[in-house]
N, C-alpha and C positions, 0 to 999 in steps of 0.2 A: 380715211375717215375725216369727215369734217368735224371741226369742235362746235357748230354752233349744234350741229345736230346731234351731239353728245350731251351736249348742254341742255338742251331741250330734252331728250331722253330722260337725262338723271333728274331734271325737271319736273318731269310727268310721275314717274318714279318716285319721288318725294310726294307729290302729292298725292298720289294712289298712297304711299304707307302713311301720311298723316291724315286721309280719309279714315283708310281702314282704322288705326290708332285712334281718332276720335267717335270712332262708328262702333267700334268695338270692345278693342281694349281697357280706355278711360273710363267709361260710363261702372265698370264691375268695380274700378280701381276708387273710383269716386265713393260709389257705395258704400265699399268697405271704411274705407276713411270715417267716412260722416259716420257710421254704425259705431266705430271705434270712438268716435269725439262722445256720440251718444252715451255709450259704456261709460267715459272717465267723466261723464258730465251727472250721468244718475249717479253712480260712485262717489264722487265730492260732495253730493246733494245727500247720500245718506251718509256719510261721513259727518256734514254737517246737523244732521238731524240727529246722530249720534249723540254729538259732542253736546247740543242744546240737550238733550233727553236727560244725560249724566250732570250735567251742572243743574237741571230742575230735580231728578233724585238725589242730589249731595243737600242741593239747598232741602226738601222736604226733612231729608235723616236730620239734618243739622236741626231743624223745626222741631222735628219729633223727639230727638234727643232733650233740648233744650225745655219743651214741655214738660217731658219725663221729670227731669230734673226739680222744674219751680211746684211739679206735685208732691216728690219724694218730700221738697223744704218745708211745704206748707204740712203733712202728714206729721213729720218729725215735729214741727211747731207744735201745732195739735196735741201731739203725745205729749210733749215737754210740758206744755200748760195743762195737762189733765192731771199728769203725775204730780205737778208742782203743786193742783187745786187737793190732789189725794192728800199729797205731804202736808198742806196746812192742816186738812181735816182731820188729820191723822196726831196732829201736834194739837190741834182744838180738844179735843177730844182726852188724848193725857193731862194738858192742863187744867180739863174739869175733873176727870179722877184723881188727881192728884189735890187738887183744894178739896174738893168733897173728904179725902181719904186723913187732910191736916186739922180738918174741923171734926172730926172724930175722937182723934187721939192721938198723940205726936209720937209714941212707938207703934201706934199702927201705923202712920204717914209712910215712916223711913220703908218699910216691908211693902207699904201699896207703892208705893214709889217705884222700888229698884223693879215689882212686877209689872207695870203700869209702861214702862223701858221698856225690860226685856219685850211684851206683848207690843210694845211697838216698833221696837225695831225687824222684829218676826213680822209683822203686820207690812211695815215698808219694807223690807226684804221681798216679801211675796208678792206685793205690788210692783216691785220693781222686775222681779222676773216675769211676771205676768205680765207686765205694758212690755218687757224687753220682748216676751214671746210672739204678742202678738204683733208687736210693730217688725220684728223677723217673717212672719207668718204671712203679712201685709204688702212687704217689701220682695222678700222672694218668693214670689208665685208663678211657678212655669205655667199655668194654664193664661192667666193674664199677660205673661210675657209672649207665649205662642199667639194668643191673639195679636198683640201686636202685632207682631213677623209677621202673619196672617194680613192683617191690613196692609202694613207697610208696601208686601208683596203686591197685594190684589190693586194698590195704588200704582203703581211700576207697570 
């Protein structure tokens, strides 16, 4: 046997199997690759659209919280100064029955006095559970908090 024509042989023979290998083989192997690149490329792309979605719903809660809050203070304000407006009027109010009760008579005075008290401190007591009630009543309301959660959600 001659070596050129071995040479030449295994020659042809290489070529014939890198024809067929680029005729046949590669083109599926290519495919698949790129299909694959595709996959981790939309994957990363919602990964990233994840990560943006959850930092816009943290920031929103954080929003929505924070609103929550500067309503609760201004509500509470609200009551404070209503009760504070009750309390004066409530103290207006004894200091005129108490003069009215000393230009009477001075052993009626002491008796309109200590009732003229008790009726008010009965009066602010009941005011005070009433504003207490209703500012509970106000504050914890599952229908208005369900709404919430309702928004919140239908916002997401």
């Amino acid at each position: 046997m001659n070596l050129n024509a071995t040479l030449f042989a295994q020659l042809a023979v290489f070529f014939i199997l890198a024809w067929f290998t680029m005729k046949f083989v590669w083109p599926p192997i290519m495919k698949a690759l790129d299909e694959r690149a595709g996959k981790i490329a939309d994957g990363l792309a919602a990964a990233d659209k994840a990560k943006a979605d959850l930092a816009h719903a943290e920031k929103k809660a954080t929003d929505e919280l924070r609103k929550a809050r500067e309503s609760a203070a201004e509500f509470r304000s609200g009551a404070e100064k209503q009760a504070a407006q009750l309390i004066e009027e409530a103290r207006t109010e004894g200091v005129r029955i108490v003069s009215a009760a000393r230009t009477a008579a001075e052993s009626e005075a002491a008796a309109a006095s200590q009732r003229a008290r008790e009726a008010l401190r009965e009066h602010v007591a009941q005011l005070a559970v009433a504003g207490a009630e209703k500012i509970l009543r106000k504050e914890i309301n599952a229908t208005a908090h369900a709404e919430l959660l309702t928004q919140l959600k239908s916002e997401l």
